[in-house]
N, C-alpha and C positions, 0 to 999 in steps of 0.2 A: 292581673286578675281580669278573666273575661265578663264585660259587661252585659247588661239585662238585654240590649239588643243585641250584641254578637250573639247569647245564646241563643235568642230567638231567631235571628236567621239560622244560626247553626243547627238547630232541631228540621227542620223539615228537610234541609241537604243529607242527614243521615238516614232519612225515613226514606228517600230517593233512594239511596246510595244499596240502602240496605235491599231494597224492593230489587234491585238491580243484580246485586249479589245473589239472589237466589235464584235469578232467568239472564246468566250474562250474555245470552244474544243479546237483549235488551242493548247493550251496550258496548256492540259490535260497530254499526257508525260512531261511536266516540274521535272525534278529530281532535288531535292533537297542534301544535304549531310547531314546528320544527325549526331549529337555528339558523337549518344551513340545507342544500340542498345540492345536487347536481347539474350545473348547467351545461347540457351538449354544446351549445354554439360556442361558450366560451372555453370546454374542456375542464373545467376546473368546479369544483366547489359558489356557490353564489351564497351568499350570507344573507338572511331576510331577516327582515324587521327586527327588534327588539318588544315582545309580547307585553302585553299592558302590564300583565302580574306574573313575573317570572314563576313565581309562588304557587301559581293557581297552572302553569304548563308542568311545573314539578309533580304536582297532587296526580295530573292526567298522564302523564309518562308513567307513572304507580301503578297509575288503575289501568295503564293500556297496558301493562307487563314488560316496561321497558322499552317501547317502542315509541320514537318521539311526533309518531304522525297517526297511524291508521292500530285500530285496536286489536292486542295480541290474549285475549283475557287467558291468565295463566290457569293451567290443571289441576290444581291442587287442590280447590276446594275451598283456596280463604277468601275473606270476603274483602278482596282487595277496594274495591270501592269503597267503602266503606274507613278502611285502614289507610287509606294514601288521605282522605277528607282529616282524618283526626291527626294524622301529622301534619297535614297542612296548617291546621290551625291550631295546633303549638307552635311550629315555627313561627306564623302570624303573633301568635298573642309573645312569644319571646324577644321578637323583635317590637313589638309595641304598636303593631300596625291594626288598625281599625278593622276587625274580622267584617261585620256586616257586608262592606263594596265586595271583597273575595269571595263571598258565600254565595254570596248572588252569580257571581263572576259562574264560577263553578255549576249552579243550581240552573242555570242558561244553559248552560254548554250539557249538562247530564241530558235537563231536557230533551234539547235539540235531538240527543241521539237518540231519545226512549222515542220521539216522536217521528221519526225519521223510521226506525224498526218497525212501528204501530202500522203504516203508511204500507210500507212493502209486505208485511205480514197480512195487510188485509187485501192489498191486491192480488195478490199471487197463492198458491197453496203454501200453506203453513206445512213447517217439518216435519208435523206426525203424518201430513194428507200425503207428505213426501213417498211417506216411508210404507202409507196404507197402499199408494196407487203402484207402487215397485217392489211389491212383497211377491208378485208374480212370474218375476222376473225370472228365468230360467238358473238354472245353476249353472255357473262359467268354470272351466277349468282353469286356472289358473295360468299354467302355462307347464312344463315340459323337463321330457328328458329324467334323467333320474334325481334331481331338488324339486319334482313337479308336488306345490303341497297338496292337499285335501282340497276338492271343489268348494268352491265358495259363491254366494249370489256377489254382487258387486256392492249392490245395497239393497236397505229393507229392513225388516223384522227381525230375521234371521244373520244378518251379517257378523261374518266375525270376527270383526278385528279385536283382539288380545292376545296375549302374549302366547299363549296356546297356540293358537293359530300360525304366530309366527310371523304373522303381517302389523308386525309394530315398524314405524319408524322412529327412530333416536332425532327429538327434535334440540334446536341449537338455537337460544330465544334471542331473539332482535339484540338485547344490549351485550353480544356476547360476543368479543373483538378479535375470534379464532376466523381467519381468513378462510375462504371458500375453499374446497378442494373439487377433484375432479369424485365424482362419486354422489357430490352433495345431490339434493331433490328441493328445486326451487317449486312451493306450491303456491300460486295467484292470491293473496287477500281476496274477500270477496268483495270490496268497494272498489280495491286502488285502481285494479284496470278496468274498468266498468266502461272507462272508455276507451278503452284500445283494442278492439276484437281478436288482434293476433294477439295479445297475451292474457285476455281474461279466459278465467279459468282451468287455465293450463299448469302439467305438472311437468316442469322442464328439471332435464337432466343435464347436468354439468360435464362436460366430458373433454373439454382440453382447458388448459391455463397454461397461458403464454408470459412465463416474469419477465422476460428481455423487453418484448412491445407493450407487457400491462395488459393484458388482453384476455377475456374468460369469455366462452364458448359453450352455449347448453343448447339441448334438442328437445323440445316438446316433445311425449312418449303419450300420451292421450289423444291426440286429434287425428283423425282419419281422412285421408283424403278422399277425393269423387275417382278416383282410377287408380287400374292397375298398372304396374310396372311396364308392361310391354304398349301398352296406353299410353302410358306417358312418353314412351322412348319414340315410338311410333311417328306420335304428333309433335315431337321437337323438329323432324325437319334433319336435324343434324347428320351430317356423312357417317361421322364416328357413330354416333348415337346408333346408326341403322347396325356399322358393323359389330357392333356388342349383343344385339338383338339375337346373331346368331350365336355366338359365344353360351347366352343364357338355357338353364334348364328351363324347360317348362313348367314345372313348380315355381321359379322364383317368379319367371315372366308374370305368375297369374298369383302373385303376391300383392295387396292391395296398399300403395304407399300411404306415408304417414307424411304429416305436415312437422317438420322439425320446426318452421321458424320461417320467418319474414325476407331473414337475407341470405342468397348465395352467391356461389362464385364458380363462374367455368363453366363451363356446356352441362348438360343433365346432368351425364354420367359422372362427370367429375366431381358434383356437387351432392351427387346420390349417396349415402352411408347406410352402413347395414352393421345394425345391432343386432347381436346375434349371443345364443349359447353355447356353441361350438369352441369357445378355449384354443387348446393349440394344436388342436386339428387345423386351425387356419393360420399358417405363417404368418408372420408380422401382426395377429391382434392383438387390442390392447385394453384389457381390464379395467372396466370405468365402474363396477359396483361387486358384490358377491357373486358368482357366477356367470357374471356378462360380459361380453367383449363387444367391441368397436372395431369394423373396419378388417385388417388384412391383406391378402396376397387373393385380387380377386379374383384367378381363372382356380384357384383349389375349392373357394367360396362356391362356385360356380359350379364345379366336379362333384362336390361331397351333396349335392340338393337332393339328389334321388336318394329316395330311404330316409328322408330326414324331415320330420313335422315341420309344416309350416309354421306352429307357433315359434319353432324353435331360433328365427330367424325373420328383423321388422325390417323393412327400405323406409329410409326417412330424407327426404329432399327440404333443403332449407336448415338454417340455423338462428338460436338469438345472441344476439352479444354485447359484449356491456365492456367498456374500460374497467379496472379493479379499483380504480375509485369511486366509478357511479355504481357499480356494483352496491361496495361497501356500504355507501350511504343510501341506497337503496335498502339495504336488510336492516341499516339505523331506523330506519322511516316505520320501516312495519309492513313494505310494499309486499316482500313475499315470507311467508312458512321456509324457514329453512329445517330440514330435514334431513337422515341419512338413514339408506337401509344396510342393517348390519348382520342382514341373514339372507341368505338365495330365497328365499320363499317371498319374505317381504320385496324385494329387487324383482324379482320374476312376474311377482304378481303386478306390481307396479307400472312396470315398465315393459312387460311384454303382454298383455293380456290381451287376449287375441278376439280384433274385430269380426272376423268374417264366420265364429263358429255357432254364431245362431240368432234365429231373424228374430226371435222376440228381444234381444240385446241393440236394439235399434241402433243402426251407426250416429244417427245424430243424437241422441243419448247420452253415447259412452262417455264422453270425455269429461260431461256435468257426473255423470256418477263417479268415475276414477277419481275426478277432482275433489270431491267431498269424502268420498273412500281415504285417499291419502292426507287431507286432512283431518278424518277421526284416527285415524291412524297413528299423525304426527300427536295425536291429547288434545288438537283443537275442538271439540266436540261445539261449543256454539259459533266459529267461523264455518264449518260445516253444517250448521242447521238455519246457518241464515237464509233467508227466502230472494231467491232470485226468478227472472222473469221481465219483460217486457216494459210493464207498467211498473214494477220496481225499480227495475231500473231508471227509469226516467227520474225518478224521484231524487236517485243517487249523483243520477250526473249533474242535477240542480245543486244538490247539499255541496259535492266538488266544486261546480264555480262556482259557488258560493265563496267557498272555501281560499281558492286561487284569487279570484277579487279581491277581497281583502287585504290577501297578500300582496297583487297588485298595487292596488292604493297607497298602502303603508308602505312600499318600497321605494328608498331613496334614491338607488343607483336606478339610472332613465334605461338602460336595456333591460335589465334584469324585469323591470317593471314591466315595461313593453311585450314580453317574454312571456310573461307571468298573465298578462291579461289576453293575449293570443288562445293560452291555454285554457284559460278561465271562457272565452269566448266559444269555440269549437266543441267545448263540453268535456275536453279532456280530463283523464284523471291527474296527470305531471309528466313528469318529464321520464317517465318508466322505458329501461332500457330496452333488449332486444331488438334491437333494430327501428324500434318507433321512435321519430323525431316531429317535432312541434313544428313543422314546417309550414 
């Protein structure tokens, strides 16, 4: 039977809870503690602390939708805060544990994150100022060829992602233990890489899995580079490099690359890929979502450019890549939205939407709007409306080492600790793959 102090902590954690549930950006920084984690140096899984109240990481893994680090709040509409609190404290009162210390435990931790939200919301423009200041935004065509769907603004007032539209993506929630495929849409949490610039914000695409070496391969499809193809090729220097220049149409040359990712391999050209809508007009490409292909037989790629939209065809230099086990426990964590487009319109829009077709779509823009774009898309609608920016972010890379500290401190094994406070120092978010390591 719960006593006259359990109930009385317990009443004001629900009046939180509940306050929460009906604004769940509110409790988008929600941090979680996770069991376990990925460590690059050692290749393997690193095991952290055991949490003061296992009980009280159960309640918060509920309220983040399954995610054991960074918050997924589900679409549905229930007031999961609210409902992960009151199971928590039946488990509590069944096992016979003094509710009071957990309520508080919990009513700490809610805070934190309503407080944390408060901070960046007041710095930054809040999501409706978002949506007032980019209601001007020009209409963007989507992208091409005959899946090209109905012009859409990217965001705004008017945006329109549902199902009509067609620009749904099929989301796949954190505790869901269906391995990656080539096709998936990895979309950035908006805290977890706050500090890693090559992957915050970004909506990378999955496009090879290697099972022999363990190895999965995706390309940012958002971020725009500062030059064009024949630019780039130009200023490598490289012998080959020059002779391919000739090879090129001049539509591709004056196609403007895309930043796939952090790491490559081989001289430009080698390292160069082209996402393209072309299918099997182009020998040897290879199908990475509804209507898109990867790569091919590059002198036909080359031949077929006259007559053919530039949208219909992206250069992406660079990739990010992850082992399939830091992958994995990376989507455990919450670090990205996984997603799948299940229709050419959603894939097209996504993943080709073309920078250079109009200057009020600012290049340094785009990729914060694609990125909140595909996640209202994916049902995230309050990771999408969370407030980012400058002086927010500051806020966030403090709440992270905060976070990392902690973990720090409490960890027994002397690297992993060492490891952990490096991160916690430098202001990193963890240990998030694509290519970023904690060096």
């Amino acid at each position: 039977m719960m006593q006259r102090l359990d109930k009385a902590a317990l009443r004001p954690l629900l009046r939180t809870c509940r306050q929460a549930d009906k604004c769940p950006v509110q409790m988008v920084p929600l941090l979680g503690r996770p069991a376990r984690q990925y460590c690059p140096v050692q290749h393997q899984a690193a095991l952290l602390p055991a949490a003061r109240s296992p009980f009280v990481e159960d309640a918060i893994w509920e309220a983040n939708g399954g995610a054991t680090e960074y918050a997924h709040p589900r679409p549905d509409g229930l007031p999961a805060a609210a409902l992960s609190v009151r199971r928590h404290c039946r488990r509590a009162m069944a096992l016979g544990l003094a509710y009071a210390p957990e309520a508080r435990e919990l009513m700490q931790r809610f805070g934190e994150a309503q407080h944390a939200f408060e901070v960046a919301d007041a710095s930054e423009m809040s999501f409706g100022e978002v949506e007032m200041a980019l209601a001007d935004v020009s209409e963007r065509p989507a992208s091409v060829g005959e899946h090209a769907p109905p012009q859409h603004q990217v965001f705004g007032e008017h945006m329109e992602i549902n199902e009509t539209s067609g620009l749904v993506l099929e989301r796949i929630f954190a505790s869901d233990p269906t391995p990656p495929a080539v096709g998936d849409l990895l979309i950035t949490h908006p805290i977890s890489c706050v500090g890693q610039p090559g992957l915050d914000q970004s909506v990378i695409l999955i496009c090879e899995i290697d099972e022999v070496v363990g190895h999965v391969r995706g390309m940012a499809v958002n971020n725009p580079g500062r030059a064009s193809v024949k630019e780039m090729l130009a200023a490598s220097g490289e012998p080959s490099d020059e002779l391919v220049l000739a090879g090129f149409d001049r539509a591709l040359l004056d196609l403007q690359m895309g930043r796939g990712g952090d790491l490559s391999s081989g001289s430009l050209v080698e390292g160069l890929r082209w996402l393209h809508t072309l299918g099997d007009r182009v020998p040897g490409a290879v199908q990475v979502a509804p209507s898109m292909w990867l790569g091919g037989d590059f002198a036909t790629l080359a031949s077929q450019s006259e007559g053919i939209s530039l949208a219909t065809v992206r250069p992406l230099m660079g990739y990010a890549g992850w082992s399939q086990a830091q992958l994995a426990m990376e989507l455990e964590r919450g670090v990205w939205v996984r997603a799948r487009a299940t229709t050419p319109e959603a894939a097209i829009f996504f993943c080709m939407s073309d920078w250079q077709s109009s200057e009020a779509f600012a290049r340094d823009l785009a990729p914060s709007l694609l990125w909140r774009a595909a996640l209202q898309a994916a049902g995230c609608s309050s990771l999408a409306a969370f407030p980012r920016g400058p002086q927010a972010d500051a806020g966030l890379k403090k709440l992270l080492e905060n976070q990392y500290r902690s973990k720090a401190e409490e960890t027994p094994d002397k690297s992993t600790s060492k490891l952990l406070g490096r991160v916690a120092q430098r202001g990193r978010s963890g240990w998030q793959g694509g290519g970023q390591t904690p060096a």
